[in-house]
Rosetta silent file (secondary structure, phi, psi, omega in degrees, C-alpha in Angstrom):
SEQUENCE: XXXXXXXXXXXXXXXXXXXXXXXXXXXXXXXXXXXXXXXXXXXXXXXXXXXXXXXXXXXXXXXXXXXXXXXXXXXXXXXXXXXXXXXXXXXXXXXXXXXXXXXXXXXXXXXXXXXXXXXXXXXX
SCORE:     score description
SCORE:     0.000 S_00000001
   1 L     0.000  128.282  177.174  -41.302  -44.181   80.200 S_00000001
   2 L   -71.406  157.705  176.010  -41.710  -40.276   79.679 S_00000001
   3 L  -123.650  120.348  178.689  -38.682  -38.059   79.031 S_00000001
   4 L   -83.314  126.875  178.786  -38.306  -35.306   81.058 S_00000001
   5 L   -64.806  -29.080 -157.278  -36.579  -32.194   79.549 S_00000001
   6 L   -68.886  103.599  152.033  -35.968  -30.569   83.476 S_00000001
   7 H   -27.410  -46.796  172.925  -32.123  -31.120   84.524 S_00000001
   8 H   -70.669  -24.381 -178.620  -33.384  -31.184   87.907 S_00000001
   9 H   -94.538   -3.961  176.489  -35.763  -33.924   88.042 S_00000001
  10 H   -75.395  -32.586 -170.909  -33.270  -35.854   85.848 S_00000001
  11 H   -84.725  -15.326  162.477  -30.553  -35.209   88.579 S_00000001
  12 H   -92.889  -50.804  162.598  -33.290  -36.717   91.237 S_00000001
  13 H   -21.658  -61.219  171.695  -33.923  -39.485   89.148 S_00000001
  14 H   -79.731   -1.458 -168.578  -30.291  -40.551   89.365 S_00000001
  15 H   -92.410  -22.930  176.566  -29.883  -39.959   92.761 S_00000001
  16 H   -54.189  -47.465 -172.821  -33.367  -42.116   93.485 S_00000001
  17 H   -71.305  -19.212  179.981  -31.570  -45.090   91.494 S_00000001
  18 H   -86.578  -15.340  147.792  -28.608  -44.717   93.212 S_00000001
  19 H   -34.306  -57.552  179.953  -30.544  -44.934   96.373 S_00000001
  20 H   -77.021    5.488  165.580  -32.236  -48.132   95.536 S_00000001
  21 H   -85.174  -39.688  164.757  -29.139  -49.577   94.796 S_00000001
  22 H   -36.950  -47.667 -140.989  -27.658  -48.333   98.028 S_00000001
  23 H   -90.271  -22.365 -171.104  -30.442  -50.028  100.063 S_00000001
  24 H   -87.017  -32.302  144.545  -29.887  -53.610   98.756 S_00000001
  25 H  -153.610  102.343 -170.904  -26.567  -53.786   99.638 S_00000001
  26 L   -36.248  -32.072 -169.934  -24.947  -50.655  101.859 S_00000001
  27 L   -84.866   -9.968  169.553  -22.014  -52.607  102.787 S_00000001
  28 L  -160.783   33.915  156.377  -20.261  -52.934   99.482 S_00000001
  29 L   -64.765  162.811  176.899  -22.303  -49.577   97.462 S_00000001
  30 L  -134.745   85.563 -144.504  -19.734  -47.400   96.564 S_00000001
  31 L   -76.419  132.529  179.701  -21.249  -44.350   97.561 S_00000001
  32 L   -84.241  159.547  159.072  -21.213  -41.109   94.691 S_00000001
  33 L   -35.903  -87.249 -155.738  -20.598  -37.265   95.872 S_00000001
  34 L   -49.082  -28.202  173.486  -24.158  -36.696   94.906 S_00000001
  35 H  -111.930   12.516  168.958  -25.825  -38.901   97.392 S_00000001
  36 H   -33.172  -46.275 -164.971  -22.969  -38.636  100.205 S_00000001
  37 H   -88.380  -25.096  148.313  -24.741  -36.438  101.707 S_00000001
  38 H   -61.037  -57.740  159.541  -28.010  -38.079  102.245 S_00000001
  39 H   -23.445  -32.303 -170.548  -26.439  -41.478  103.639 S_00000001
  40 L   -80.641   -7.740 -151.776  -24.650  -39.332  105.952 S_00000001
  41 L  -142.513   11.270 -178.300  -28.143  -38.242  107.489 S_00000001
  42 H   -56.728  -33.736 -163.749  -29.970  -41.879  107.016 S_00000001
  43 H   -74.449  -37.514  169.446  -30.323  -42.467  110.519 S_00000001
  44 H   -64.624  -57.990 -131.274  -32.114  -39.240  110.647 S_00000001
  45 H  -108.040  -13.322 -179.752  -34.247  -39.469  107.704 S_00000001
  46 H  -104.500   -0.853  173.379  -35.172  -43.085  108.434 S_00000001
  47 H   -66.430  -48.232  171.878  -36.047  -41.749  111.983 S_00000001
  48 H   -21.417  -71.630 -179.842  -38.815  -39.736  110.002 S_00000001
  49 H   -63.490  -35.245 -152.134  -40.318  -42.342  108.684 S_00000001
  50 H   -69.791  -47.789 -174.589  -40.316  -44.550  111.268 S_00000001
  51 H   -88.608  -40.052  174.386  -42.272  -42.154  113.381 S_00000001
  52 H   -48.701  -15.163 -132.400  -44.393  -40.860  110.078 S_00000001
  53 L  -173.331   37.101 -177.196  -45.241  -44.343  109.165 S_00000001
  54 L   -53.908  -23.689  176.780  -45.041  -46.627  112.158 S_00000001
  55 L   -50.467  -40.764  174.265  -46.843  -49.102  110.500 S_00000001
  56 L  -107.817   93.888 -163.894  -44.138  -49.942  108.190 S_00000001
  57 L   -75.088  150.314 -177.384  -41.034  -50.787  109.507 S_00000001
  58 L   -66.454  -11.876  168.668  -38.026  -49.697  107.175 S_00000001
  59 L   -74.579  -21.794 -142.278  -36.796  -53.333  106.721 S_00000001
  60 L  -117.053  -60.412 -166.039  -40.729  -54.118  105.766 S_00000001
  61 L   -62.981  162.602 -156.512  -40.846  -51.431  102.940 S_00000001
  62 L   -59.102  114.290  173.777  -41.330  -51.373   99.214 S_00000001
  63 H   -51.385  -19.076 -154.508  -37.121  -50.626   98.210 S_00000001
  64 H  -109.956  -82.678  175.660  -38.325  -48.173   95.468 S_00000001
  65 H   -37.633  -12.569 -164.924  -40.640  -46.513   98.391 S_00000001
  66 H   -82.341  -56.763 -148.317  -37.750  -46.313  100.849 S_00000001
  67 H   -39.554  -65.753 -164.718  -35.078  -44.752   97.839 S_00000001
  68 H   -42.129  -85.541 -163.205  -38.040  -41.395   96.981 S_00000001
  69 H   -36.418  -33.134  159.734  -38.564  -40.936  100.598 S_00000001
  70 H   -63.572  -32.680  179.507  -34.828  -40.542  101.601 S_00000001
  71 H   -97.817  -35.951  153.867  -34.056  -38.495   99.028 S_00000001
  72 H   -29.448  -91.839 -170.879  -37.429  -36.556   99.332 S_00000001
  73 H   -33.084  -65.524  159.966  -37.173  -36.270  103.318 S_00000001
  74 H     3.055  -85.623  177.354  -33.529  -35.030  102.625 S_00000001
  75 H   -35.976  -36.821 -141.488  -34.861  -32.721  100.241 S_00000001
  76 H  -111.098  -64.597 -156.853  -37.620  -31.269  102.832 S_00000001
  77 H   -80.638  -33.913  173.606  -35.541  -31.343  105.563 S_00000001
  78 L   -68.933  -69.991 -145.322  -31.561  -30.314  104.443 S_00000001
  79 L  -108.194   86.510 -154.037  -32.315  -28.295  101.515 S_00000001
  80 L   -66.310  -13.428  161.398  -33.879  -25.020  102.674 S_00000001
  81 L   -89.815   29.268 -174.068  -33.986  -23.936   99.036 S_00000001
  82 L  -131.017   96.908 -161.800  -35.744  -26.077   97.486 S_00000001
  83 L   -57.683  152.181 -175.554  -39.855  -25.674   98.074 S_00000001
  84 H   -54.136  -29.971 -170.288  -41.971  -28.163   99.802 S_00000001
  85 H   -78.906  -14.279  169.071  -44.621  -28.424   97.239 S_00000001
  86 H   -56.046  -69.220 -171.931  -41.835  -29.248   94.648 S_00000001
  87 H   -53.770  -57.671 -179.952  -40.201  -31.835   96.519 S_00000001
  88 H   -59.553   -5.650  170.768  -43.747  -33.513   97.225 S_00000001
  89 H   -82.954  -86.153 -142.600  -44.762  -32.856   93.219 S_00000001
  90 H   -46.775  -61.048  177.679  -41.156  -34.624   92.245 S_00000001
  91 H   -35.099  -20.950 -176.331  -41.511  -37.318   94.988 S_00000001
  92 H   -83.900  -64.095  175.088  -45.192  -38.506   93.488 S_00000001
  93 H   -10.679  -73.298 -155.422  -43.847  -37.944   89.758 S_00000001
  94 H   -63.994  -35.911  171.713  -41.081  -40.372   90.510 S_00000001
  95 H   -60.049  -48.417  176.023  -43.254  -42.794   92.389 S_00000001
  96 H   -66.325  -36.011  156.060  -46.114  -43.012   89.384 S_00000001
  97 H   -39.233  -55.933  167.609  -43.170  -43.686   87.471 S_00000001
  98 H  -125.251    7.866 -164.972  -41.005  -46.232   89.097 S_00000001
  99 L  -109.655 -167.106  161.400  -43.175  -47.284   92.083 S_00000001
 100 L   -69.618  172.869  151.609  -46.563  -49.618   92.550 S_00000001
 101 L   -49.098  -25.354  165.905  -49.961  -48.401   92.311 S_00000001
 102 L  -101.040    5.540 -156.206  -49.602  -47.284   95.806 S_00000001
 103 H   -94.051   -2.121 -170.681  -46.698  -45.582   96.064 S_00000001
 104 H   -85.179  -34.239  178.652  -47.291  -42.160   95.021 S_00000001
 105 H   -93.160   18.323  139.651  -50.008  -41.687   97.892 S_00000001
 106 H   -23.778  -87.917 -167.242  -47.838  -43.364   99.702 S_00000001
 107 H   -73.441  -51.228  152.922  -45.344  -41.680   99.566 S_00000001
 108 H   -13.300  -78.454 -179.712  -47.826  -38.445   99.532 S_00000001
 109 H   -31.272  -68.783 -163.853  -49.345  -39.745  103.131 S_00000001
 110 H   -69.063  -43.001  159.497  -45.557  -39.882  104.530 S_00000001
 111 H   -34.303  -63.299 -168.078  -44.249  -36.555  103.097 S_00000001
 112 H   -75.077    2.852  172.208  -47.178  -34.481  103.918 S_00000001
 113 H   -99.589  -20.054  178.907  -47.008  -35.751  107.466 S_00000001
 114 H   -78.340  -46.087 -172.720  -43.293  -35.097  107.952 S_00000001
 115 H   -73.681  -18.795  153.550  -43.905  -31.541  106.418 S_00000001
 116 H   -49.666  -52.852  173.948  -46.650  -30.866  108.992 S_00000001
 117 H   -94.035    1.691  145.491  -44.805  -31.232  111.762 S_00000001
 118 H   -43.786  -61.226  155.355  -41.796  -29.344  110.123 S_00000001
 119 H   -25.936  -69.238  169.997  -44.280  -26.686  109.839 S_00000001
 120 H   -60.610  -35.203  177.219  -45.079  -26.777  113.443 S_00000001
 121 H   -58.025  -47.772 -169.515  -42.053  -27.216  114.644 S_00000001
 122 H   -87.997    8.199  164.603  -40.438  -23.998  113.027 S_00000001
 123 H   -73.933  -30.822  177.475  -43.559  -22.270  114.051 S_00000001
 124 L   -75.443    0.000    0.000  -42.840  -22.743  117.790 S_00000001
């Protein structure tokens, strides 16, 4: 496993794992500060995918693919200060890391389709 020096990608890191911990079982996680605020917005952020990715129903996906993408989409969608090409760089990173063989263009595929039609949308 590589060690990243960057605070920030350390501080997504823990928030990925506490996502995939979250997802196995929601009903008796004990949710932290730091990822309150995604959970609060799942139904949104799993709407994303849903529509990005019909193909894959969120009950059907990889748990390690769901965690990046929630906190990713989040990231994209919530956190107007943070740039898109980052969040899609960290989201791959994390994926080559802790995912399959597929998941970084995976997760790639689903990002860059949700950031397209962010794009359009705030173009309109």
């Amino acid at each position: 496993m590589k060690v990243h020096q960057d605070p920030r990608h350390q501080k997504r890191i823990e928030k990925f794992q506490k996502l995939f911990s979250y997802s196995f079982r929601p009903e008796t996680y004990t949710i932290s500060e730091d990822i309150k605020p995604i959970i609060d917005k799942l139904i949104k952020i799993d709407d994303y995918i849903q529509k990005t990715a019909p193909e894959w129903p969120i009950a059907k996906l990889n748990k390690t693919d769901l965690a990046i993408l929630r906190l990713s989409i989040y990231e994209l969608l919530f956190e107007e200060n943070i740039p898109p090409k980052v969040v899609i760089d960290e989201a791959i990173e994390i994926g080559k890391e802790y995912g399959s063989e597929n998941t970084a263009k995976f997760i790639n595929g689903v990002l860059g389709g949700i950031l397209n039609k962010k794009i359009k949308k705030d173009s309109n």
